[in-house]
N, C-alpha and C positions, 0 to 999 in steps of 0.2 A: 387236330390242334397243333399247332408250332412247338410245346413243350410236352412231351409226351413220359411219364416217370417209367424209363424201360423195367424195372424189377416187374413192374405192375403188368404187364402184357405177356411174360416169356410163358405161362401157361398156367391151367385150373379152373377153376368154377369164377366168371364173372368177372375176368380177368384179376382173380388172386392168383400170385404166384403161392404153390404149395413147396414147404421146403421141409426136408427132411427133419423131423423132431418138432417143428410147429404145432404139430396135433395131439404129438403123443405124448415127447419126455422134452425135457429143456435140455436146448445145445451149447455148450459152453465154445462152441466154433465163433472165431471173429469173423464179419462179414466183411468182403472185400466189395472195392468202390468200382465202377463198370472195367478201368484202365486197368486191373488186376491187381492195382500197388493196396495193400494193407492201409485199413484206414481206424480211426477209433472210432470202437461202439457206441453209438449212443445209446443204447438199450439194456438200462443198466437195472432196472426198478423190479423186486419179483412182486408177489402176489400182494401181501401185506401190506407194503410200503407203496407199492404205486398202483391199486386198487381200492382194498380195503381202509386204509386211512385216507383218501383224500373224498371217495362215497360217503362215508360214516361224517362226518365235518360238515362236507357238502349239505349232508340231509339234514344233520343237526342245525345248519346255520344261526336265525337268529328264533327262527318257528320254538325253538327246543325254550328259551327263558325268557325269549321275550312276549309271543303269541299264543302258548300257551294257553293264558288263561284266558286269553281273549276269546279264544273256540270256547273254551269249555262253558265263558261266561255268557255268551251270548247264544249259542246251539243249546247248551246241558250235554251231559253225560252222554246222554244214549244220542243225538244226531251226533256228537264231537267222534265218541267210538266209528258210528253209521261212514263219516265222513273220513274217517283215517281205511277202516276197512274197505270203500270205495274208492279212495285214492292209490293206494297201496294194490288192490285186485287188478287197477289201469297200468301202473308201474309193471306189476308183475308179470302181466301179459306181456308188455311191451320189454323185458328181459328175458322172458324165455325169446323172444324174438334177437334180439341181442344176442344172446347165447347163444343160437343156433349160426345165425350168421358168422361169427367170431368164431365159431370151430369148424369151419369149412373153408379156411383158406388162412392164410398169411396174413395179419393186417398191420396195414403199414400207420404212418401217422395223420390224425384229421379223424378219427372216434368216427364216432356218430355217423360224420360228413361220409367218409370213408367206404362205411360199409353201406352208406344207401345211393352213393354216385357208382362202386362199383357193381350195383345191383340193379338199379334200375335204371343207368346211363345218365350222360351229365348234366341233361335236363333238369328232370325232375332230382338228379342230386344237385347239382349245384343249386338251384333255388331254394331247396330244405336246408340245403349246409348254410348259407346264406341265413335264409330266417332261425334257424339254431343256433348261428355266429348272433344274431340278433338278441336273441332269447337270454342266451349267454351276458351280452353285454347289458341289458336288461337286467339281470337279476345280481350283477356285480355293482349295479349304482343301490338296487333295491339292498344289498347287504351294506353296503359303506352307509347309506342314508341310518337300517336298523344302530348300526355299531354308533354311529353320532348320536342319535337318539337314546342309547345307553349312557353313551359320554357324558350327554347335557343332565340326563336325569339326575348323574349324581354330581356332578363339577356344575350345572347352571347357575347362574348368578339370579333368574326370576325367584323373588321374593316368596313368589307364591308356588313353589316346587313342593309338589307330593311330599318329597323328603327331607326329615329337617337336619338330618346329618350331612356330611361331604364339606366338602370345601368349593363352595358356591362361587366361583372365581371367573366363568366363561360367559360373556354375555349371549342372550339368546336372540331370535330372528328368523327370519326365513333367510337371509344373506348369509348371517352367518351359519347359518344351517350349510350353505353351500362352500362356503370357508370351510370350515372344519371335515367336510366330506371331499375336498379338493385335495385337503393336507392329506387325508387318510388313503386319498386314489395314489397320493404321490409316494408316499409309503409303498404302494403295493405294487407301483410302475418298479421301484427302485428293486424290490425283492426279484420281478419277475425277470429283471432285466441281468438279474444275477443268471439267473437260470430253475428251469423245475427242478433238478435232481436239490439242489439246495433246501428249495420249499416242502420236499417229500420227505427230507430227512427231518426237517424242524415240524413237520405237521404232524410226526408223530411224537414229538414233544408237547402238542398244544392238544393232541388229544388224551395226552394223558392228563393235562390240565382239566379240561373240559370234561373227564369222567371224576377226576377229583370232586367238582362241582357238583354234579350228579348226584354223586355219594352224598355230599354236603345236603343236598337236598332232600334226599331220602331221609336222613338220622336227623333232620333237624325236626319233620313230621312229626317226629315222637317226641325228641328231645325238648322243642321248644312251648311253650307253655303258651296257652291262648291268650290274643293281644285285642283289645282294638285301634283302628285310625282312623285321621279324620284326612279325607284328599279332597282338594284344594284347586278348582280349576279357572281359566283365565277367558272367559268366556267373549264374545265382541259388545264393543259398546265397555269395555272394561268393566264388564261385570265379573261377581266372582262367586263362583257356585263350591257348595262346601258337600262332599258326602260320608257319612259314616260308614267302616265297612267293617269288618272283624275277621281274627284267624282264629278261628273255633279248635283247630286240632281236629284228631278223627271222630267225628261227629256224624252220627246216621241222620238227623234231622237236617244236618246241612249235606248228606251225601242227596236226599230226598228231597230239598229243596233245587238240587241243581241237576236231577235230572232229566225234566223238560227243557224247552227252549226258553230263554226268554229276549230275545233282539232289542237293542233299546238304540240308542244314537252313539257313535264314535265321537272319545272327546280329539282324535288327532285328525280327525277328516270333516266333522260336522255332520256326518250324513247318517241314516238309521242304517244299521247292518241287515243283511239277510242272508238264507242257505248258501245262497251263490257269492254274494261278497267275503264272509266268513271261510267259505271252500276254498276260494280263490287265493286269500292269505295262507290258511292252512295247507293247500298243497304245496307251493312253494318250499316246502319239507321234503316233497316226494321228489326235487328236480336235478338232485344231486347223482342218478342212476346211472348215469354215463359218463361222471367225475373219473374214473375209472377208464372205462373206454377212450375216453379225449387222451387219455396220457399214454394211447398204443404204438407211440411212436417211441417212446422211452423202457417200455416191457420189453423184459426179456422173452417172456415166451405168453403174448397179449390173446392166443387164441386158449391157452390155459387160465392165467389170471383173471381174462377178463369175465367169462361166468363164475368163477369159484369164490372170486372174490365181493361179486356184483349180490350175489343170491347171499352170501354171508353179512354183507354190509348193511344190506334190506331186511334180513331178520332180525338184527340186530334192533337199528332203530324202530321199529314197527313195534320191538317188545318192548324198549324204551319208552316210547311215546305214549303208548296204551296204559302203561305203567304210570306216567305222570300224568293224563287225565285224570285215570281215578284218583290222584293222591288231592292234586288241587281239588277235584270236586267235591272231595270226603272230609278237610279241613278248613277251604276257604268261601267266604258266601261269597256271593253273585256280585255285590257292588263290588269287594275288594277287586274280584277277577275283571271287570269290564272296565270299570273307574280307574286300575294303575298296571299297565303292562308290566312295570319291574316289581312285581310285590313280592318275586321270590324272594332279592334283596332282603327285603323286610323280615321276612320268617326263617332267615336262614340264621345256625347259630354264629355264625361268621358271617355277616354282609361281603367281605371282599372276593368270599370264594365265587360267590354268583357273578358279582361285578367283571373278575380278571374270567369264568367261564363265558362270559357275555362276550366280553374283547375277543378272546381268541376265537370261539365259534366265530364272528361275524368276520371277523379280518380272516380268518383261514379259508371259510368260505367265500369270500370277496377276491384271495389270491387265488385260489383256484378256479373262479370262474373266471379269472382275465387270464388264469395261462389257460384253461380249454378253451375258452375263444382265441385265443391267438393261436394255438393248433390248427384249431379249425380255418382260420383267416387263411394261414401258413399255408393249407393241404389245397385251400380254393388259388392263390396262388401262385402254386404250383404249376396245379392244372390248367392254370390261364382260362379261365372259364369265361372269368368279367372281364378280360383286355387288360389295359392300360392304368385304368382307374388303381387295381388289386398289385400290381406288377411286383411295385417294391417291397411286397410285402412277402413275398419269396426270399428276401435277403436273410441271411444270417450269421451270427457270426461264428468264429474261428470253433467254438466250440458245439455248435449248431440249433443255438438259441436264432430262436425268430426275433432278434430284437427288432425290427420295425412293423409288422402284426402284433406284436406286444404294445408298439405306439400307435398305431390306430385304436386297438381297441380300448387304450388308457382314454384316447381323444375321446370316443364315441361315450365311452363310459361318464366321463365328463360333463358331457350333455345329459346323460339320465338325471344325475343328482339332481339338477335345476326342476326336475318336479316337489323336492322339497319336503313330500311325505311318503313313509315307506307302503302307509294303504294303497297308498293312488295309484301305487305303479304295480302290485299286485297281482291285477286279473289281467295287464296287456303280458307282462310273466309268464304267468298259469297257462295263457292260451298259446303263445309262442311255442312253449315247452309242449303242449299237447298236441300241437301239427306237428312238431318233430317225432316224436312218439308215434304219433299214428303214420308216420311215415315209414318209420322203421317197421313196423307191423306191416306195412303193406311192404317193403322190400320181402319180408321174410314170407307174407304170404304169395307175394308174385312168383319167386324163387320154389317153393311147394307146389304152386298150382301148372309152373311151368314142367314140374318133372321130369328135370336135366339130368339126365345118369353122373355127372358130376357134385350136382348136390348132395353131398353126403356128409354132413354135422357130422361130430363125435358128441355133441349134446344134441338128445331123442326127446326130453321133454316138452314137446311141441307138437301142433299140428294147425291144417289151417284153418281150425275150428278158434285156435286159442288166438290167433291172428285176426281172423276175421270179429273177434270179439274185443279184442284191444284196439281195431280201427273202428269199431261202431263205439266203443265206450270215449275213447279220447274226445271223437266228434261229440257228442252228445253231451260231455261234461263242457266243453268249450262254450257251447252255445247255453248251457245252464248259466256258468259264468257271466259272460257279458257276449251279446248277439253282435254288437255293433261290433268290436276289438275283434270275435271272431269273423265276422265275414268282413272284413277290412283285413285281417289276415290272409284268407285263403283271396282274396281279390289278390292282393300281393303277391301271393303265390302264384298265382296263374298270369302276373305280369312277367313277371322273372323269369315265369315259365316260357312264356312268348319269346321274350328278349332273349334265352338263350337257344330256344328251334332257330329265329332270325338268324341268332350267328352261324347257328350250324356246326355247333362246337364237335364235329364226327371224332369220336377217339376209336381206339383197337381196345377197348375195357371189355366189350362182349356187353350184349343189350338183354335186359330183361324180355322187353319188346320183341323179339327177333325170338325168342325162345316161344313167348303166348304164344306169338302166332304162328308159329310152326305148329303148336300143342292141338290150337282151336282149329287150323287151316286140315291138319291130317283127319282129326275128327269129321269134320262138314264135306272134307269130298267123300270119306266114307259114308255119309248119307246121298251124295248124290249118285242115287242110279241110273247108271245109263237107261234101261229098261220100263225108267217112268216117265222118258222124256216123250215131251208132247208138243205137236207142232206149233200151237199156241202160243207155247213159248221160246220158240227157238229165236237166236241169232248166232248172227255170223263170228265163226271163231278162224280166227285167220294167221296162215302161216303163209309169211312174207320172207321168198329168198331171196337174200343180198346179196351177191357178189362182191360190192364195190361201195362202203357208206357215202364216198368222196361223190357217187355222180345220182345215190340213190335216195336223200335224204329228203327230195319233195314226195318221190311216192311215201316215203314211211311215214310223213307228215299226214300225209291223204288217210292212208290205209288206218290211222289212229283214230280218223274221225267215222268213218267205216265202222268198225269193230264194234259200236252202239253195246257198250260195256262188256263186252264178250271178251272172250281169251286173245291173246295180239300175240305170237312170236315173231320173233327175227330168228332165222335160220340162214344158217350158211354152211358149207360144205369146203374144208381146205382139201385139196388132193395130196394123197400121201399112201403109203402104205406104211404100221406101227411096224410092222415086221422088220423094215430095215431102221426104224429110227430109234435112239436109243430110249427116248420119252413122251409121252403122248401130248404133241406141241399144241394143241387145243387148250387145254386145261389154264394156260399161259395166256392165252390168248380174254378168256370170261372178262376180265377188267377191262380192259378195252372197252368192248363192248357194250358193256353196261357203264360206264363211264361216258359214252356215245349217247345212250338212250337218257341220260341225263338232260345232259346238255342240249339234248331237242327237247326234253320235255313229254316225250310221249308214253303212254301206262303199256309197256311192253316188256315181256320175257326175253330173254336170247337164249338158244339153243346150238350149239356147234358141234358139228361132228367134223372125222377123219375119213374118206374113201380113198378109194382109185379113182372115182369118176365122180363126178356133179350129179347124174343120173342116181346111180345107188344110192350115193350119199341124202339125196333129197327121198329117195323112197324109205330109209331112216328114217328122216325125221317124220314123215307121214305117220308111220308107223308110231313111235316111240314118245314122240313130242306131246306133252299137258299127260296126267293124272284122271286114275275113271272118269270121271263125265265131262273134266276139263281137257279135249281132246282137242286138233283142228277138223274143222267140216270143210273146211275153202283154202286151198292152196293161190296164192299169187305170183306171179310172176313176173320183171320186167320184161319188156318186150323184144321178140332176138330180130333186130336189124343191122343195117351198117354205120348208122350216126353216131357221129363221135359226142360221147359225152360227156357234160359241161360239169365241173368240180365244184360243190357245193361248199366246201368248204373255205372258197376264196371269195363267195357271195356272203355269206352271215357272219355277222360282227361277231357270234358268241364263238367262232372258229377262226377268229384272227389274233395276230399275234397282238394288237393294240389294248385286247380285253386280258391281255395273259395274269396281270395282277391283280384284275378285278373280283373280288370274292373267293381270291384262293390262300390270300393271307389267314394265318390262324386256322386253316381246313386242313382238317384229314381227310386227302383224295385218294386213299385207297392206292398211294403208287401210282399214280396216273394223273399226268400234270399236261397242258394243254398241249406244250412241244411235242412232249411224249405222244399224246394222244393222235397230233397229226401226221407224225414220222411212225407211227403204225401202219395205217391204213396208206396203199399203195398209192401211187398215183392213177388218174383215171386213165384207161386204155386210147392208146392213138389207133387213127384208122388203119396204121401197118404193121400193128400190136396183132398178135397171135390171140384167135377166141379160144377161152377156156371147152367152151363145148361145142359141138356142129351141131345143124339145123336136126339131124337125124335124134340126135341125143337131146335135144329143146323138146322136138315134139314127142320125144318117147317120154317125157314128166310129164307134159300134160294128158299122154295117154295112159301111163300110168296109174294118173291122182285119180281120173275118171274109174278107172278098174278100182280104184280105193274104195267106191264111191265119195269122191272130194270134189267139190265145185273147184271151179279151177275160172281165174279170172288174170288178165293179160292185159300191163296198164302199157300205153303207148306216150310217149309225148310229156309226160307228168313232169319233166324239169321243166316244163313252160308256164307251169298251174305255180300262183301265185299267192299270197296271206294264209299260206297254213302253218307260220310259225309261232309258238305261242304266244309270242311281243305281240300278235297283230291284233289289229279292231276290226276285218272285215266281220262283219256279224253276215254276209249272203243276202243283201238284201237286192245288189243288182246284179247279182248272181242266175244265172239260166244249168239250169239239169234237162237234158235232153235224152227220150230214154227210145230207144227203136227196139220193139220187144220183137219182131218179126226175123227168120232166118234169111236175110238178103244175098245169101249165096244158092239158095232154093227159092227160086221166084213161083213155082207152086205150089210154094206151102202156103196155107193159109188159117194156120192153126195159130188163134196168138194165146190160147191159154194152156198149151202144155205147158209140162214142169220145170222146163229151160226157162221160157218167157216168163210165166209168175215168177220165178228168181230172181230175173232181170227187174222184173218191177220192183220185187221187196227190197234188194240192195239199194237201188234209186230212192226208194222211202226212207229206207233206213238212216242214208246218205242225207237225206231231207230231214231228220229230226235232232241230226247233229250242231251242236253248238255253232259252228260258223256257216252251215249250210241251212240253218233252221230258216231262214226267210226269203230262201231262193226259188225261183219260180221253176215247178216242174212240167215239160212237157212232154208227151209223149205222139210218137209218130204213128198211124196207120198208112200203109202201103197198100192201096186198093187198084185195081184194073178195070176203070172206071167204062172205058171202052169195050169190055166183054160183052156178047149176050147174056150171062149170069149176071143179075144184080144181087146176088145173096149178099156183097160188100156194103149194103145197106142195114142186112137185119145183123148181119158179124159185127156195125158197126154201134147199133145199139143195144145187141148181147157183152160187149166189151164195155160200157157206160157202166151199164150195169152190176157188170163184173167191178170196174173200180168204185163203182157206189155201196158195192157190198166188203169191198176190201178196206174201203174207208183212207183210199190213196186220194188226196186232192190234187190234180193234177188236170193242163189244160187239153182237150184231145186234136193233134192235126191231120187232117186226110191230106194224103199225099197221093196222087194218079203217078203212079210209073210204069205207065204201057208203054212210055218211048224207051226206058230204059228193058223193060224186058223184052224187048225187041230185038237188041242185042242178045241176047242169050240163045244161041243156036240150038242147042240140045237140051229142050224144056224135057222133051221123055225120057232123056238117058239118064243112065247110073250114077248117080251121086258120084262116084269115084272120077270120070272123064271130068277134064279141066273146062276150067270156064274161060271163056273166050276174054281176052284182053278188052277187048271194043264193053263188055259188058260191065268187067271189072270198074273201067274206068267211068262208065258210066253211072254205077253206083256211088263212085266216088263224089260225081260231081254234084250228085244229088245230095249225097250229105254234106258236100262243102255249099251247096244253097240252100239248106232247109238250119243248120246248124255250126256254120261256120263261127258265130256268136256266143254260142254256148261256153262256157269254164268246162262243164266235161261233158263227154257224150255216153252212152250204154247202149254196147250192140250185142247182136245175138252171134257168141263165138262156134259157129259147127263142130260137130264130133273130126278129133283129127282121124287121118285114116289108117288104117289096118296094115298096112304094107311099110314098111319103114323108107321103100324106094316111092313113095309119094310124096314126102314129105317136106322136100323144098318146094312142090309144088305147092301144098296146103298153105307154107309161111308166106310163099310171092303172093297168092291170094289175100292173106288177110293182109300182106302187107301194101298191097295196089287200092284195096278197099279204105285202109286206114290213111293212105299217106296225105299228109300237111293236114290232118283234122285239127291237131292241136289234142289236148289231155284226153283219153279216151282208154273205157273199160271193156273189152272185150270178155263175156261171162257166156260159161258156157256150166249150168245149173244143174245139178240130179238128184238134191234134197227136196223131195217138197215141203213149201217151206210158209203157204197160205194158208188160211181156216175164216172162213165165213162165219161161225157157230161162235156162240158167247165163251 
């Protein structure tokens, strides 16, 4: 990303920086700004003040006087307790997950957002921060709509208001419903734009208001003497429905009447309630748990406060709550609870205490959810996650208030109220808040299961037992809820999710991802044993050495499609001795590399060592290169002649300077930017360029890889092989594979099913069920001596049929007569070692330029090189006489068997 928050990357678990007394004791040290110069803290809030009062508020919001009785009237007793304790079990989960995260590193500002972008990368964080930014904004319309709804109850000017006290002065509506909650949003823009430390100092003035009340309501239970009323509702068609209710006081006949359920119709929504509508409001209680956390950019020491304060805040109201079921359910009957959301009012011995407790809960929690969402807004940002659209919302001012994420989310918040009722909006609420939640659970179960010697909490109260039960309960209550809000949710989630793999947002944070699969990947090669491999299943695992990317990037295109999902490396060998260098210039070198292998496209490793020589060096990586079973079987190699070769890099558009801005804006490249990338790699060799190795030391790897036992295969000509690059559409359909399984340097041999020629063929197959090779026609050559007195070239020719009718190769057969060409060949009885006669060379030659001059690539059979090192420019001029002007061509010379006939 272009905006990268350095504190966040210099080191720790998940790209937290850990800092001295973060974990253990609070630092009264000022932090300094990256230039060194002394800057003001903003991290001014301890435990009390910028945890537990703005949670406890949070939680209380408008659920604590205004919803209340609504649970208890419509559930009863025992589902409204059912429903607090299953609410509250989901919360709790998802804060020991909180708590763990939060004391294993530094946490900066953006809560929530924070600790699950730097856990499970900016994917899947930025899209949960995102719908939590959402949730957020969400539940600040849902409180300002509650607190109007107090307003009107008791200031409405309807005639026919529940209450016959107040001063009935405001006219009512759905407009001005939206009036009066606009004024209240504008209120709260003005507060936030003061700043939070302002709202943290005053919110615990409002809670001390708001426990007042409390109070108020408890002593008024006893105090106040049983009442009855009559409520009064305005029904459509301007009817007007009247219900009787009563406040019994403590009453066992009314605690016994209210302990089943009983669901009847909402008079603010029209509709009948049930478990899941009722929950849906009633959690809305629980969504306060990271009121706390959101505000970790203003703590002093947020990986301390933010569990001590989180787990005290939630005990708190959970005993509160519990508390005021039973009380309403033990003095008030079922009509009054369902029929008037404010009935506390009513029964309190002061109406104004409940009234001025209803204002400040809703407005304290309405401020606090537009400054955690502008945290959160602020930390996405930051990170440039969304581009352009989010940018300005990185601004702040002099004091380092987000005021312009403050004015989005006022905007956004804005829009909620126009739903007009606090039920309506609800369950899309409830559910917002539960994908966040279950997200946080899976950050902290990812983090667990990944088992990073770095994760180490100072809060143990976890495991990923309690994770994995926090992500099945959230789900689960979501879909209780409402089906459609939730999977319209997680739809959205997995757009967001697309839209930021698309960007490609790569940061230096440390990937959750990158940990699993190190976890699950060490796991699974330890079950592959070598020992149970079975030829059935073999394929080709291939180590490809490069010299030079600049002139070698058609083979490595080729060799990708080869590999028929098997292991790929790129190996290369720099000449050096460490002994005199002062650092091991390899190591320097890995990005590159894999920056290379990007930008083609291809599913390949890279492996680089240091020698003295190309020779050792490559018997290294034979050796050392892939993990138990993921090892190489088939070494490749370009082919060693004199042609100068042609720089790939000045043929493809993704290696010219014209693409250089294309998709690299906004990218973390790892250091490695296109210039960079081709001011690496050398230029490609001129023909009066000095060769890295001689023909002695070429043919002593392939005699080598064979001593390995390692197929060993020698591409010729492959910068002339065309559509292997991923942009291309050839699909292979007027494509030709020509495969000569026969040794044409031994014109006596007449064996075509040894273990060299079956190689030959499998590769050919293999190469045939590859993506762009999948619909190219295969042929294969027999070389017969049509002219002998032996005609066995008849029954070897329908033993070979048969052979590929039981191999299950489809492929078309051509006999080829070359008695003129063996003709040439002066010493059919001598020693394989004695050279072969130029006249015959060339005559082989001409035969494959007439039988396969057509062909995209050819497959011949490559002879064992020979024994003596002083033959060995002879063996290369051979295959080089054989090979010359074919065009792409794979000389394979096999030792794995590598066929099975048998099921």
């Amino acid at each position: 990303m272009s905006t990268e928050r350095t504190p966040l990357i210099t080191s720790g678990v998940c790209g937290l920086t850990v800092t001295s007394g973060a974990c253990g004791a609070e630092s009264d040290a000022t932090p300094e700004t990256n230039s060194g110069s002394p800057s003001k803290d903003p991290r001014k809030l301890n435990t009390f003040f910028g945890v537990m009062v703005p949670t406890i508020l949070s939680m209380f919001s408008i659920v604590l006087f205004l919803r209340s009785g609504f649970v208890v009237g419509h559930a009863g007793l025992l589902q409204g307790l059912l429903m607090l304790i299953v609410a509250y079990t989901i919360i709790s989960l998802t804060i020991l997950s909180i708590c763990a995260i939060s004391t294993n590193g530094a946490i900066q500002g953006g809560g929530a957002y924070y600790m699950i972008s730097r856990s499970l990368g900016p994917e899947f964080g930025g899209s949960i921060g995102l719908m939590f930014f959402l949730a957020k904004v969400c539940a600040c319309g849902e409180y300002v709509l509650g607190l109007v709804e107090a307003i009107l109850d008791v200031f409405g000017s309807d005639p026919e208001s529940s209450l016959s006290g107040g001063v009935h002065v405001l006219p009512q509506g759905y407009w001005y419903t939206v009036l009066y909650s606009s004024v209240v949003l504008l209120l709260c823009l003005l507060v936030c734009l003061v700043g939070a430390h302002i709202y943290s100092r005053t919110a615990f003035v409002i809670l001390l208001v708001v426990t007042v009340s409390l109070l108020s309501i408890f002593i008024s239970s006893v105090a106040v003497k049983p009442r009855d009323f009559v409520i009064t509702h305005q029904r459509s068609g301007n009817q007007t429905v009247h219900y009787n209710a009563s406040y019994t006081g403590f009453n066992a006949t009314t605690l016994r009447n209210n302990l089943g359920s009983g669901y009847a119709l909402d008079y603010s929504t029209r509709s009948v309630m049930s478990f899941a509508t009722v929950f849906a409001v009633m959690f809305t209680s629980c969504t306060g748990i990271m009121a706390g956390a959101n505000m970790s950019g203003e703590l002093k020491t947020p990986s301390i406060s933010i569990p001590k304060g989180t787990i005290v805040a939630v005990f708190y109201t959970f005993t509160v709550y519990a508390l005021l079921f039973i009380l309403v359910s033990a003095t008030c009957d079922r009509t009054l609870l369902i029929q008037d959301y404010g009935f506390l009012q009513k029964i309190n011995i002061w109406p104004p205490f409940v009234t001025i407790g209803i204002y400040c809960a809703s407005l304290s929690a309405a401020m606090c959810t537009m400054i955690g969402a502008s945290r959160i807004l602020h930390a996405l940002a930051l990170d440039d996650l969304f581009g352009l659209p989010l940018a300005p919302a990185a601004i702040t001012s002099s004091s380092g208030n987000p005021w312009v994420a403050v004015l989005y989310t006022w905007g956004l918040a804005q829009c909620v109220v126009f739903a007009g009722e606090l039920n309506a909006i609800a369950s899309l609420v409830t559910v917002f808040y539960l994908l966040a939640y279950a997200a946080v659970d899976l950050a902290c179960l990812a983090l667990e299961w990944a088992s990073a010697p770095n994760f180490r909490p100072t809060f143990q109260l976890f495991s990923w037992h309690t994770c994995l039960l926090g992500i099945l309960s959230c789900l689960v209550m979501m879909f209780v809820i409402n089906p459609v809000y939730s999977s319209g949710s997680i739809v959205l989630l997995l757009l967001l999710l697309l839209f930021l793999h698309y960007r490609s947002p790569t940061s230096s944070w440390g990937y959750i991802s990158q940990a699993l699969i190190f976890h699950q990947v060490r796991k699974y090669l330890l079950m592959l044993d070598v020992r149970k491999d079975h030829v059935k299943f073999w394929r080709p695992q291939v180590l490809l050495m490069v010299a030079n990317p600049r002139s070698s990037c058609q083979l490595i295109l080729f060799v990708n499609q080869l590999k028929k999902g098997g292991l790929f490396v790129l190996g290369h060998v720099q000449l050096g001795d460490l002994d005199t260098l002062p650092s091991d210039p390899v190591q320097q070198q890995y990005n590159f590399w894999l920056s290379l292998v990007d930008k083609l496209g291809v599913k390949a490793f890279v492996d680089l060592t240091l020698s003295l020589s190309v020779r050792q060096g490559t018997q290294h990586l034979l050796r050392i290169t892939g993990l138990g079973g993921m090892k190489p079987n088939t070494l490749v190699l370009g082919f060693y002649d004199s042609c100068t070769p042609e720089d790939f890099f000045l043929q493809d558009t993704a290696f010219c300077d014209s693409s250089v801005g294309q998709g690299t804006e906004g990218e973390y490249n790892f250091g490695v930017d296109l210039p960079s990338l081709q001011a690496h790699f050398p230029p490609v060799r001129h023909v009066e360029s000095p060769r890295w190795l001689s023909p002695e030391e070429y043919v002593g790897i392939v005699s080598d890889a064979i001593k390995m036992s390692k197929n060993v295969c020698l591409a010729r000509y492959f910068f002339q092989l065309e559509g292997e690059g991923k942009d291309s559409k050839v699909d292979g359909s007027e494509r030709t594979i020509d495969v000569w399984p026969l040794n044409l340097f031994q014109p006596g041999s007449r064996d075509y099913e040894d273990v060299c020629s079956l190689f030959l063929l499998q590769m050919a197959c293999v190469l045939n069920m590859s993506n762009k090779w999948r619909h190219a026609r295969m042929r294969i050559f027999l070389n017969v001596e049509t002219e002998s007195s032996d005609q066995g070239w008849v029954v070897n020719e329908e033993t070979f049929r048969e052979l590929l009718r039981k191999l299950r190769i489809r492929a078309s057969i051509k006999i080829v007569p070359w008695d003129s060409v063996v003709q040439h060949h002066s010493h059919p009885d001598e020693e394989p070692t004695r050279a072969l006669s130029k006249g015959f060379l060339s005559a082989v030659n001409c035969m494959l330029m007439e039988h396969s001059s057509q062909a995209a690539v050819r497959f011949l059979y490559l002879p064992r090189p020979p024994a003596h090192h002083s033959q060995s420019q002879q063996y290369l001029a051979e295959v080089e006489a054989v090979t010359n002007s074919l065009g792409p061509t794979l000389l394979i010379h096999g030792v794995t068997p590598v066929t099975y006939t048998d099921l």
